[in-house]
N, CA and C atoms as a LAMMPS dump frame, in Angstrom:
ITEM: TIMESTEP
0
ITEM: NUMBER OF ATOMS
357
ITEM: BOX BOUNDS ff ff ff
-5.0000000000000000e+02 5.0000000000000000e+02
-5.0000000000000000e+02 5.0000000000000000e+02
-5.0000000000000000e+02 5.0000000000000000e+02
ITEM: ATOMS id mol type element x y z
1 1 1 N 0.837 -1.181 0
2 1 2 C 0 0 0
3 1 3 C 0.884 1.248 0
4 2 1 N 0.601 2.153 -0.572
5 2 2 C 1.393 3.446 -1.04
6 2 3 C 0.674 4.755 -0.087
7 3 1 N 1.594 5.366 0.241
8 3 2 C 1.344 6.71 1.528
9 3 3 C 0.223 7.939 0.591
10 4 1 N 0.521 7.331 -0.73
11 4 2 C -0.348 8.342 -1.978
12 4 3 C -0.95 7.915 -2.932
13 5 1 N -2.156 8.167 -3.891
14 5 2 C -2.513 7.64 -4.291
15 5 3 C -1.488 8.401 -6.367
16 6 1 N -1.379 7.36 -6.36
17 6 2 C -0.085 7.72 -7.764
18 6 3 C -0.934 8.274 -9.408
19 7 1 N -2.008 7.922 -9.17
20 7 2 C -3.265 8.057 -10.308
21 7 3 C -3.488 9.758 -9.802
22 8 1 N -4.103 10.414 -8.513
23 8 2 C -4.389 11.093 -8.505
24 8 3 C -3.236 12.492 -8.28
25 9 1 N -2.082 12.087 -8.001
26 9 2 C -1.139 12.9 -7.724
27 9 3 C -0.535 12.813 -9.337
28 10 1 N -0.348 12.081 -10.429
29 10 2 C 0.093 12.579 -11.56
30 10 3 C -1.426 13.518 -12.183
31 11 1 N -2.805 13.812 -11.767
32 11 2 C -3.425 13.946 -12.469
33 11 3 C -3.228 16.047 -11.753
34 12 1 N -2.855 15.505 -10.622
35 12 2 C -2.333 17.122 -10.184
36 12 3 C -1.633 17.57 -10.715
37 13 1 N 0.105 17.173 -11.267
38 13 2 C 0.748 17.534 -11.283
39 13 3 C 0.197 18.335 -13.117
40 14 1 N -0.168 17.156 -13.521
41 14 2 C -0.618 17.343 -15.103
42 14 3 C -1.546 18.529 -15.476
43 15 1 N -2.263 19.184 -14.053
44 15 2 C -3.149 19.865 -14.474
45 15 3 C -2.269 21.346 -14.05
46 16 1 N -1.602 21.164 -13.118
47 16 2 C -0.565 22.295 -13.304
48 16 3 C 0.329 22.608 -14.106
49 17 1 N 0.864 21.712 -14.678
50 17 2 C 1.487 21.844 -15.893
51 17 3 C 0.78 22.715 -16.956
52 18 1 N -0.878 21.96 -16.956
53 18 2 C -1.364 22.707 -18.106
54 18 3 C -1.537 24.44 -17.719
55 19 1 N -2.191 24.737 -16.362
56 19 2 C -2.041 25.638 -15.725
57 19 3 C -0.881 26.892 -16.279
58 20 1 N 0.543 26.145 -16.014
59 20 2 C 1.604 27.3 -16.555
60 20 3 C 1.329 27.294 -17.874
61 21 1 N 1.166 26.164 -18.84
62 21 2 C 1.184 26.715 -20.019
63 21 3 C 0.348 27.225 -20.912
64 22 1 N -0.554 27.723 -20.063
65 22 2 C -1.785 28.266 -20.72
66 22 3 C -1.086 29.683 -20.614
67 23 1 N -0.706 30.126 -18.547
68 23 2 C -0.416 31.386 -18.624
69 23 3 C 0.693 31.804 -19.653
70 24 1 N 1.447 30.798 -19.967
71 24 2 C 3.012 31.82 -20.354
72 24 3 C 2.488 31.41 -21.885
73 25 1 N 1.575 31.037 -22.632
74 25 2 C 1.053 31.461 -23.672
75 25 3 C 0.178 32.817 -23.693
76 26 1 N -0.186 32.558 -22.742
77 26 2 C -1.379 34.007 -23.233
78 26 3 C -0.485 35.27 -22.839
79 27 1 N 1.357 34.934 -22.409
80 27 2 C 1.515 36.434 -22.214
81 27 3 C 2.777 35.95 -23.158
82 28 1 N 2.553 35.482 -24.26
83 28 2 C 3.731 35.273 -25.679
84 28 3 C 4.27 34.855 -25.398
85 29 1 N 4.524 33.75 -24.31
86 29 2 C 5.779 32.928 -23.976
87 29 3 C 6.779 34.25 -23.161
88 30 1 N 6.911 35.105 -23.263
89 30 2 C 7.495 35.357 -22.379
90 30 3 C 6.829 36.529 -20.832
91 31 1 N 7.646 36.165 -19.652
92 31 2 C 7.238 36.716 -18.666
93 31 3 C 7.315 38.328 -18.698
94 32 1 N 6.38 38.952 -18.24
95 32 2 C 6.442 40.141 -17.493
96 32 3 C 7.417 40.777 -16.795
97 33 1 N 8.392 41.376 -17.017
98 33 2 C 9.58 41.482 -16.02
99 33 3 C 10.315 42.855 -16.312
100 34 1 N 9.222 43.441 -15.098
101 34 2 C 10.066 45.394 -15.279
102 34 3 C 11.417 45.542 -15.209
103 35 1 N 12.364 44.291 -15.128
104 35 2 C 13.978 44.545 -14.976
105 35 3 C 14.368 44.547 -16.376
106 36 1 N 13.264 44.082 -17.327
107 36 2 C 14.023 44.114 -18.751
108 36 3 C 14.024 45.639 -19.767
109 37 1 N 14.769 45.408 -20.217
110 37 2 C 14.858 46.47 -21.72
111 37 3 C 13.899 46.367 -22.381
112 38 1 N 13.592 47.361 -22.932
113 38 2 C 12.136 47.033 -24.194
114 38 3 C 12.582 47.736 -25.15
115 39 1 N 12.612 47.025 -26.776
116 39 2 C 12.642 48.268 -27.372
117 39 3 C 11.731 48.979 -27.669
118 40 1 N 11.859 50.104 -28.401
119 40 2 C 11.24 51.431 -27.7
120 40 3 C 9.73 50.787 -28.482
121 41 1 N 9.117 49.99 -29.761
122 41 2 C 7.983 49.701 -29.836
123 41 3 C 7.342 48.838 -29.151
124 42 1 N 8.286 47.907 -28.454
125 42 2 C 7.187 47.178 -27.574
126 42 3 C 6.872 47.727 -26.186
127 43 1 N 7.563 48.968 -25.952
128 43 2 C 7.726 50.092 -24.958
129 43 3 C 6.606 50.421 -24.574
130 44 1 N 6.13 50.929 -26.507
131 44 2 C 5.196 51.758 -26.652
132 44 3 C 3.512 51.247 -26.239
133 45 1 N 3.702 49.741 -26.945
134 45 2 C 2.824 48.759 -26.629
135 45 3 C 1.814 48.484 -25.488
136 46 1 N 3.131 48.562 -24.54
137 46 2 C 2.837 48.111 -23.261
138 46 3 C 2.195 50.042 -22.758
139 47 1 N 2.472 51.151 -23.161
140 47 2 C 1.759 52.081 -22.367
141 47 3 C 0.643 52.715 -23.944
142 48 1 N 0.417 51.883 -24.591
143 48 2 C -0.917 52.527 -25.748
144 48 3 C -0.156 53.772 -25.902
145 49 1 N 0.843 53.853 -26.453
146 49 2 C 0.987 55.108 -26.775
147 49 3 C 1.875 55.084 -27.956
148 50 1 N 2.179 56.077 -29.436
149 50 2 C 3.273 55.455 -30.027
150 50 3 C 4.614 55.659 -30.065
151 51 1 N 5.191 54.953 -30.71
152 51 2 C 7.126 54.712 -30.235
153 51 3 C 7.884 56.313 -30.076
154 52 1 N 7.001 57.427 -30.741
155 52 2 C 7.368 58.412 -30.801
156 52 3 C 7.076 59.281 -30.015
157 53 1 N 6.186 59.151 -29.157
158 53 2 C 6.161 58.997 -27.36
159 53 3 C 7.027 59.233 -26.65
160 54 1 N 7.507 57.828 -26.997
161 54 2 C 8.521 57.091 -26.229
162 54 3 C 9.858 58.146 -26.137
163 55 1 N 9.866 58.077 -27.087
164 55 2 C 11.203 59.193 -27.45
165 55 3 C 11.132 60.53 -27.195
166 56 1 N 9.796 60.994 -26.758
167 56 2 C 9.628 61.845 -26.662
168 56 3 C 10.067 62.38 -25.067
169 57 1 N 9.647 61.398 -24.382
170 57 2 C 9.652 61.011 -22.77
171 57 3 C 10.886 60.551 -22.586
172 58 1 N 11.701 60.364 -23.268
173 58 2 C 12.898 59.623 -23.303
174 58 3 C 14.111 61.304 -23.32
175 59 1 N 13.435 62.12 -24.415
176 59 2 C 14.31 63.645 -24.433
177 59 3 C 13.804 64.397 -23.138
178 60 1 N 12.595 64.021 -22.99
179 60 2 C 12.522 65.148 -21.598
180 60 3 C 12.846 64.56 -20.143
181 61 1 N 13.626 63.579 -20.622
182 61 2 C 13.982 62.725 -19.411
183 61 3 C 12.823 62.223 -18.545
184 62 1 N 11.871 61.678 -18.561
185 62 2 C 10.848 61.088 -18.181
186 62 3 C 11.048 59.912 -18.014
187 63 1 N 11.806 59.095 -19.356
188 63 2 C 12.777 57.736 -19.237
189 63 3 C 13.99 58.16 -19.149
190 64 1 N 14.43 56.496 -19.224
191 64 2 C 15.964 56.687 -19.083
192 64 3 C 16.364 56.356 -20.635
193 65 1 N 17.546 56.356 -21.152
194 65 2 C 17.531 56.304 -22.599
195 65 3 C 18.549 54.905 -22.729
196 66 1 N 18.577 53.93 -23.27
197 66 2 C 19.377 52.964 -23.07
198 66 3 C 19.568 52.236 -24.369
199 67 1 N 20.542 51.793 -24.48
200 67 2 C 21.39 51.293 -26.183
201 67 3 C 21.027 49.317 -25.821
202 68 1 N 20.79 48.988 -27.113
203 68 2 C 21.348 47.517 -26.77
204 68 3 C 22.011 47.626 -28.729
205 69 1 N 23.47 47.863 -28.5
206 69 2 C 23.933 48.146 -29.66
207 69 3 C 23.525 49.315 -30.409
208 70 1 N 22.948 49.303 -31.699
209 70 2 C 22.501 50.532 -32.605
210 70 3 C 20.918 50.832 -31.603
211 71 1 N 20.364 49.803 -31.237
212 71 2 C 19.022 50.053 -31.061
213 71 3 C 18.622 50.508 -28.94
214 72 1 N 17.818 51.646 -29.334
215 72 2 C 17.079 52.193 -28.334
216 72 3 C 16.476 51.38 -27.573
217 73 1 N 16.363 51.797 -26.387
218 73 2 C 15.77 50.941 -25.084
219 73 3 C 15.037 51.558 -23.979
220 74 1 N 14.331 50.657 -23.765
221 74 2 C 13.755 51.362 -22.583
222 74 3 C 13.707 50.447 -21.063
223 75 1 N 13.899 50.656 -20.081
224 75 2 C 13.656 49.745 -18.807
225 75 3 C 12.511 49.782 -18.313
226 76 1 N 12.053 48.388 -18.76
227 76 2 C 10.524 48.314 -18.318
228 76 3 C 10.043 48.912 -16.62
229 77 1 N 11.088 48.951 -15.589
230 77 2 C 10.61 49.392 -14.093
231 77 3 C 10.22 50.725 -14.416
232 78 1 N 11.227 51.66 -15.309
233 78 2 C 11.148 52.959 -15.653
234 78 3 C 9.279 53.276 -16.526
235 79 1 N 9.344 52.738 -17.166
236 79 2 C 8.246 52.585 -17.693
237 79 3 C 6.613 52.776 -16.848
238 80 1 N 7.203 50.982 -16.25
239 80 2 C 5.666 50.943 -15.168
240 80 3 C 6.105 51.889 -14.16
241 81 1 N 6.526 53.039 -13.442
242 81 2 C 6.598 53.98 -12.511
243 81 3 C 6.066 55.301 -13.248
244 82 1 N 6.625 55.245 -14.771
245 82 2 C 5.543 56.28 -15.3
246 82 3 C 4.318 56.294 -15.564
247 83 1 N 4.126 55.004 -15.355
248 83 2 C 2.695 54.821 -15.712
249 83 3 C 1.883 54.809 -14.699
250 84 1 N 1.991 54.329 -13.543
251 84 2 C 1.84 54.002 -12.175
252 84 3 C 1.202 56.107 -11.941
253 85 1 N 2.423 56.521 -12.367
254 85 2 C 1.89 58.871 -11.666
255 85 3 C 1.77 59.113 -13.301
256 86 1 N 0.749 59.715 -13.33
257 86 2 C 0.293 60.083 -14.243
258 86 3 C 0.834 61.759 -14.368
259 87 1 N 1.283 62.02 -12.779
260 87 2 C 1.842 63.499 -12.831
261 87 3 C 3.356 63.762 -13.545
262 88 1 N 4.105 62.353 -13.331
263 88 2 C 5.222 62.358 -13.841
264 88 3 C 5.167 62.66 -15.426
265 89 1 N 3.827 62.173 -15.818
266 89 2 C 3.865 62.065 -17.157
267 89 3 C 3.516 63.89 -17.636
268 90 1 N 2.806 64.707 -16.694
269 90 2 C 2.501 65.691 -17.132
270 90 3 C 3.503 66.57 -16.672
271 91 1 N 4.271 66.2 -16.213
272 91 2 C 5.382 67.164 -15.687
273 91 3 C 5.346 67.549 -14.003
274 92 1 N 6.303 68.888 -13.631
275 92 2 C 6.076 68.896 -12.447
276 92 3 C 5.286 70.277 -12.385
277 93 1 N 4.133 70.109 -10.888
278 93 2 C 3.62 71.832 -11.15
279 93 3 C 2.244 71.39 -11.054
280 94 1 N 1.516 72.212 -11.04
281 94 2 C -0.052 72.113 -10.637
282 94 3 C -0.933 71.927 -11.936
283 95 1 N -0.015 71.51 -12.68
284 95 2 C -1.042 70.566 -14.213
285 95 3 C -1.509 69.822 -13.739
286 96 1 N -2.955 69.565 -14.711
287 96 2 C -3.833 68.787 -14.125
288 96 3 C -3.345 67.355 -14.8
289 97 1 N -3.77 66.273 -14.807
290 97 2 C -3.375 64.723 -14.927
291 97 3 C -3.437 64.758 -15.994
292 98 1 N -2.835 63.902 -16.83
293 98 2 C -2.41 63.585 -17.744
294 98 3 C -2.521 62.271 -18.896
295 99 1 N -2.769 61.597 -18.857
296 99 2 C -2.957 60.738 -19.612
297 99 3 C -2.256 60.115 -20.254
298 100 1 N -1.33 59.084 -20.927
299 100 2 C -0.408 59.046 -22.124
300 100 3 C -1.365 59.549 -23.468
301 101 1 N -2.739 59.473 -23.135
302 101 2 C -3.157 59.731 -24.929
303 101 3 C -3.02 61.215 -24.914
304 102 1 N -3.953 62.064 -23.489
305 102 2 C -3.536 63.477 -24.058
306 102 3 C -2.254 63.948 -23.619
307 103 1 N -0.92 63.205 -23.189
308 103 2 C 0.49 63.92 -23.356
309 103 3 C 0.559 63.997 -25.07
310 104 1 N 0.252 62.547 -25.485
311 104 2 C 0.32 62.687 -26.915
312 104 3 C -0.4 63.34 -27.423
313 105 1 N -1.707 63.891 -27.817
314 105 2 C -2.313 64.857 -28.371
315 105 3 C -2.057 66.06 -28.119
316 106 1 N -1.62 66.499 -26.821
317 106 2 C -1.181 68.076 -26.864
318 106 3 C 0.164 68.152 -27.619
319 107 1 N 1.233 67.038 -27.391
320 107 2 C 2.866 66.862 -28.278
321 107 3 C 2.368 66.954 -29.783
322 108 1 N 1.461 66.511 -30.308
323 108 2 C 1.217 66.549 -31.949
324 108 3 C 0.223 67.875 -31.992
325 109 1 N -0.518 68.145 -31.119
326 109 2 C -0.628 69.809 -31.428
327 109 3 C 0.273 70.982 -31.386
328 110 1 N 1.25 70.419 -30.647
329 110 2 C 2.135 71.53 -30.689
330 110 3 C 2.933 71.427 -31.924
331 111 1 N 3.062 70.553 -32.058
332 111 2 C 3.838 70.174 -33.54
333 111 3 C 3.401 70.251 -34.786
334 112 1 N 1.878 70.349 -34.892
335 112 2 C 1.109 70.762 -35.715
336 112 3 C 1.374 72.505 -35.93
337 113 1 N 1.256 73.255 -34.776
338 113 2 C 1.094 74.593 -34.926
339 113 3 C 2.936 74.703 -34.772
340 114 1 N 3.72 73.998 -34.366
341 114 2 C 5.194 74.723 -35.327
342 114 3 C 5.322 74.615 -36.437
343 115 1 N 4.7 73.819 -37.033
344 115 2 C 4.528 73.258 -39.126
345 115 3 C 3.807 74.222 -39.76
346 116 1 N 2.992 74.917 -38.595
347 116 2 C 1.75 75.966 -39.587
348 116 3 C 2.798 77.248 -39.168
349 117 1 N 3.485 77.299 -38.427
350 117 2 C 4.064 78.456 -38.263
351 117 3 C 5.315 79.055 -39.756
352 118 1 N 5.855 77.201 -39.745
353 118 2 C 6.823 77.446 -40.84
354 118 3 C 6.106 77.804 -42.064
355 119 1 N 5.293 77.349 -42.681
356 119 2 C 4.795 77.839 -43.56
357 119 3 C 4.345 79.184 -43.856
């Protein structure tokens, strides 16, 4: 006689198995992990906003700016902490909150009216 029953303890183990591999499919095989680099489009991805954003937040020092060779980076902790204060994203000062969509819509209005200026 056995201290376990061997039928029902492989049918555990099997269903945890399936368990992880459902999760680490539904997040692309790979994990979540604010210690990594992103480049700057899957950056962008992860905060709905686009890569030119990124860079944007990246010149006003909002991120940190980081190389992996020729290509731009971003540190995902840096990232989720901007995302986390929405004030960081609007700057410092008694602006009201911010959004990543309207940081981006006021950045392409302003950029709109320096294009109408040149003309």
């Amino acid at each position: 006689m056995s201290l376990f029953d061997e039928r029902a303890l492989r049918e555990i183990v099997a269903e945890e198995l399936r368990r992880v591999l459902r999760e680490e499919l539904a997040s692309g095989g790979r994990p979540a992990n604010d210690a990594e680099y992103l480049p700057v489009a899957e950056a962008a991805a992860r905060a709905s906003v686009a890569p030119a954003t990124i860079r944007v937040w990246m010149a006003q020092g909002r991120l940190g700016r980081y190389h992996a060779g020729r290509e731009l980076r971003v540190r995902g902790a840096e990232l989720a902490e901007l995302m986390r204060r929405p004030a960081l994203i609007a700057g410092i000062g008694n602006r009201e909150e911010l959004t990543p969509e309207k940081e981006a819509d006021l950045y392409l209005e302003r950029r709109r009216a320096r294009a109408a200026k040149r003309r």
